[in-house]
N, C-alpha and C positions, 0 to 999 in steps of 0.2 A: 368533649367533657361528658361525664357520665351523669343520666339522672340525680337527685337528690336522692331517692329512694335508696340505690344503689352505692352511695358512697357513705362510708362509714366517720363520725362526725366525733368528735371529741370537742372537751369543754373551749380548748382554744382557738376549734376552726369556727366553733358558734361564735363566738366570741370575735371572731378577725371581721373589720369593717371592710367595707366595702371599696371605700375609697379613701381612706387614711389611715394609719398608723393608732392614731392618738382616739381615733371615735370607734363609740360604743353603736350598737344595734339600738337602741335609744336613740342615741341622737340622729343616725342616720332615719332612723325612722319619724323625727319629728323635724330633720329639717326638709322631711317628702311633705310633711302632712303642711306646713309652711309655705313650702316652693304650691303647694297645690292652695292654699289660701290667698299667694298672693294674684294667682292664674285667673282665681273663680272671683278675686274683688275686682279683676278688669286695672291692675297698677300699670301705669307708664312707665318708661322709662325716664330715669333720674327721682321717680318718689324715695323719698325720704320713708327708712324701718325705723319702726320703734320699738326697742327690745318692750317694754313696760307695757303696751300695747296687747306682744303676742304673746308675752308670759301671764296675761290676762286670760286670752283667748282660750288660749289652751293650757289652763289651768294648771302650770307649771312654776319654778323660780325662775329666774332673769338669767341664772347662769348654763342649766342644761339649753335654752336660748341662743346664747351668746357661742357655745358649742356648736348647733345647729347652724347658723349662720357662718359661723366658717368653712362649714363643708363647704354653704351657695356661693362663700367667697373663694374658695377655693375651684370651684364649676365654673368660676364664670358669670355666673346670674348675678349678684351682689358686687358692688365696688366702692371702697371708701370716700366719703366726700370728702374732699380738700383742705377741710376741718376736724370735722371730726362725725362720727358715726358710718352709717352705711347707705348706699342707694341702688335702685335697682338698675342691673346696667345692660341689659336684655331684654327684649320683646318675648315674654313668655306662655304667649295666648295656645301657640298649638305646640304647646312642648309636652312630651311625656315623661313626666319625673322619673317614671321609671328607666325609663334612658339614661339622666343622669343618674341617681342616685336607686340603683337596683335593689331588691329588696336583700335585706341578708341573709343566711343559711338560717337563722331562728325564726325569723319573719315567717320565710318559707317554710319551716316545719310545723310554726304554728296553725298556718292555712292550713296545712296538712291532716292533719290533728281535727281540723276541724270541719273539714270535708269529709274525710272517715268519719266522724261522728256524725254528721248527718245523713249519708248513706247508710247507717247500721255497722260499719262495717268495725269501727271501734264501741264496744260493749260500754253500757252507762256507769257502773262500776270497776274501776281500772286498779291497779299495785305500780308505783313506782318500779318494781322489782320485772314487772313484766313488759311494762312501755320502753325500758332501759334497749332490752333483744330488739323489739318491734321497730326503733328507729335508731339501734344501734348507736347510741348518745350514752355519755355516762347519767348520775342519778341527779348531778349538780344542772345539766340540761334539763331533765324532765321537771325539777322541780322548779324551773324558772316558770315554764311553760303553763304548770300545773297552778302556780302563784297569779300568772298574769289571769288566766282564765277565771280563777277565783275572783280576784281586785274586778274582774268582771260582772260579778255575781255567776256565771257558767258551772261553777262547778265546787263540792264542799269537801274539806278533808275530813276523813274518817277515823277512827282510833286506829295507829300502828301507819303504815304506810299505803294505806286505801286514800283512794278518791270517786266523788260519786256526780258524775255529771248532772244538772238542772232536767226536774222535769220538761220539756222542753215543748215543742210544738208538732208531737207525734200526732198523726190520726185528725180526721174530719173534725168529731166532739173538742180539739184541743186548737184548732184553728179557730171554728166558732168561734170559742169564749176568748181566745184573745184578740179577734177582731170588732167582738163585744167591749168589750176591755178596754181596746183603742177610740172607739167612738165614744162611750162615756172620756174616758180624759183627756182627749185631744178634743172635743166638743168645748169642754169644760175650762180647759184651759184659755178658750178665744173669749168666752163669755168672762174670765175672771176681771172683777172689777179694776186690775193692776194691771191689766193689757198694755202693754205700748209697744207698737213697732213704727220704730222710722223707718225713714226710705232705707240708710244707708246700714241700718241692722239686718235687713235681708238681701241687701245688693247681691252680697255675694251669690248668695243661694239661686238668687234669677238670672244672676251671669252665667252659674255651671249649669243650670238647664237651659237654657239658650246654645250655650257651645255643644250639649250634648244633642240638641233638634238638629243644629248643623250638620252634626257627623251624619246623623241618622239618613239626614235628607239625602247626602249627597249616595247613601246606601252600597259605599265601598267600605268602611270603616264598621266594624265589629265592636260595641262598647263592653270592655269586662265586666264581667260579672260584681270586682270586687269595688271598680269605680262607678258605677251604678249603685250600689249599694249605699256605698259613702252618701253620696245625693243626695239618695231618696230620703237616709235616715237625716241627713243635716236638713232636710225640709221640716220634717214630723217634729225633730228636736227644735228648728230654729222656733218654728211656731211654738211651742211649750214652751222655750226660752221666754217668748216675750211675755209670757202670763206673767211674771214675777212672782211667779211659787214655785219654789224650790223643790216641792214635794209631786207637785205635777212634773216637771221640768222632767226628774229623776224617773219616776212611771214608766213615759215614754224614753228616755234611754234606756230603762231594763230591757223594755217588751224590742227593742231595737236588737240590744245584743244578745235577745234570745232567740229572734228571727235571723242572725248574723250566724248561730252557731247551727241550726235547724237548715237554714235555706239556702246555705254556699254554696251547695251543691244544683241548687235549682237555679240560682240565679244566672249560673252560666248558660242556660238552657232557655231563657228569656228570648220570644221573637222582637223584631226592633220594631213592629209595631206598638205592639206592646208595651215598650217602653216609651215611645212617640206620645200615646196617649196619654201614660201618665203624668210625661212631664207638661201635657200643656194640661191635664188638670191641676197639676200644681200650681201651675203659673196664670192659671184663672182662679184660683184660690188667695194667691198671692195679690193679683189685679185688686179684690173686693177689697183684701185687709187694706192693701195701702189708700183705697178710696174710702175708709173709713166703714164700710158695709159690712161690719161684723156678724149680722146675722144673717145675710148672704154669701158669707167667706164660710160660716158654718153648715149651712144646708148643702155649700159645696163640697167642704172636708167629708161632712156622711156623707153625701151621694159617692164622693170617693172610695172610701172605705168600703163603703156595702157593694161596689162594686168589683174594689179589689178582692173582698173577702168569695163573691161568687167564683170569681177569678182562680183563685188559691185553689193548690193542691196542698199534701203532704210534702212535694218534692217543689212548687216552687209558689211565691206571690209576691205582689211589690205593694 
């Protein structure tokens, strides 16, 4: 099979799901992010899903959900109780989603897209009319592409058929200030007088770095770049999460997906040291909040930061 680069894409190969007929590049991509939610909460087998739950989670309706879940009913993972709803019907501690449910040809061109842009190698002012050649997709592709990254905050339309990607996280001066950035509001956010984290609000987040020390330990296993990432930023967000400010919450998910579209390209580049590290400062970070040590879970998150931020280049940080 040839590259993605190399094969020429039209709206209805973007569009052909991976594993069904009937699903979109949405759902397949939301019942990965799912099948990886249920991985990193540590589920049994035979738990009980609750649509109302994950259309919470992942701040969607019940019904693109209920889509999603058929795929896992269809893979195998998910099987209907005897009654009624769904239960988990597989041990899915070392599964790679990607195995089941691969990404699709848009997923992948998105990466794409936005690995060129982090490299330089796609210009911060672009034309529909010229990304059309570039990745030989009609303009109904480009412009899905062009949409998601926006609903991102990544990137603004211009008058006419321009688009103009976020000033982003170019250059030393522009890492400073937004690792400046991160410690006023992720400081800020543990201190807010609305804080609460239960145990089982960050379970998840302490079970996917524990599984990702595992791998590391055993030092056969290569962690991607793009499953690293996910981690690190559901740590940064889960902790904003619990502030109960919505304005902080949203902070640290911009500065996320602005580090998402700048550093995809570093992150592949990451020693498993390095990542080793970070995850047991997270998970001594983690240790203070759940012991109630807020103002030792915060001198931890700085000492974090300031250390990541030494850390940081142009091309890569965590």
């Amino acid at each position: 099979m040839r590259k993605l680069e190399e094969v020429p894409m039209n709206e209805t190969m973007i569009d052909r799901p991976a594993r069904s007929e009937a699903a979109s590049p949405l759902q397949i991509d939301l019942a990965r992010r799912i099948l990886e939610r249920i991985r990193d909460s540590g589920w049994t087998v035979g738990t009980r899903v609750s649509v109302p739950d994950l259309a919470r989670t992942f701040g969607v309706s019940r019904s693109p959900v209920s889509a999603a879940l058929e795929l896992l009913v269809a893979q195998g993972i998910l099987s209907p109780f005897e009654t009624r709803g769904l239960q988990l019907a597989r041990d899915v501690a070392d599964l790679d989603p990607e195995d089941i449910l691969p990404s699709s040809p848009l997923e992948e061109l998105y990466r794409r897209m936005m690995r060129e842009r982090a490299l330089g190698q796609l210009p911060q002012e672009v034309s529909e009319a010229e990304l059309m050649p570039r990745y030989q997709v009609s303009r109904g592709v480009v412009r899905k592409l062009l949409l998601r990254f926006a609903a991102e905050g990544l990137v603004q339309r211009l008058p006419g058929h321009g688009w103009r990607f976020a000033d982003t996280l170019v250059g030393e001066d522009a890492y400073r200030e937004s690792y400046e950035f991160r410690m006023a509001v992720e400081c800020a956010a543990l201190r807010s007088p609305m804080f609460n984290a239960g145990p089982q609000q960050l379970a998840p987040v302490r079970r996917a770095h524990e599984r990702i020390l595992a791998i590391v330990s055993t030092g056969k296993t290569l962690i991607g770049g793009d499953e690293w990432f996910r981690i690190n930023a559901s740590f940064h967000e889960g902790l904003a999460a619990c502030s109960g400010n919505r304005f902080l919450a949203d902070a640290v998910r911009q500065q996320n997906n602005l580090r998402r579209l700048q550093e995809s390209a570093g992150f592949e580049e990451l020693p498993a040291e390095r990542i080793e590290q970070s995850c047991r400062e997270h998970l001594a970070i983690l240790d203070a909040v759940e012991a109630g040590e807020i103002e030792w879970a915060e001198a931890l998150l700085r000492q974090h930061l300031r250390q990541a931020s030494e850390f940081a280049s142009p091309q890569r940080s965590i």
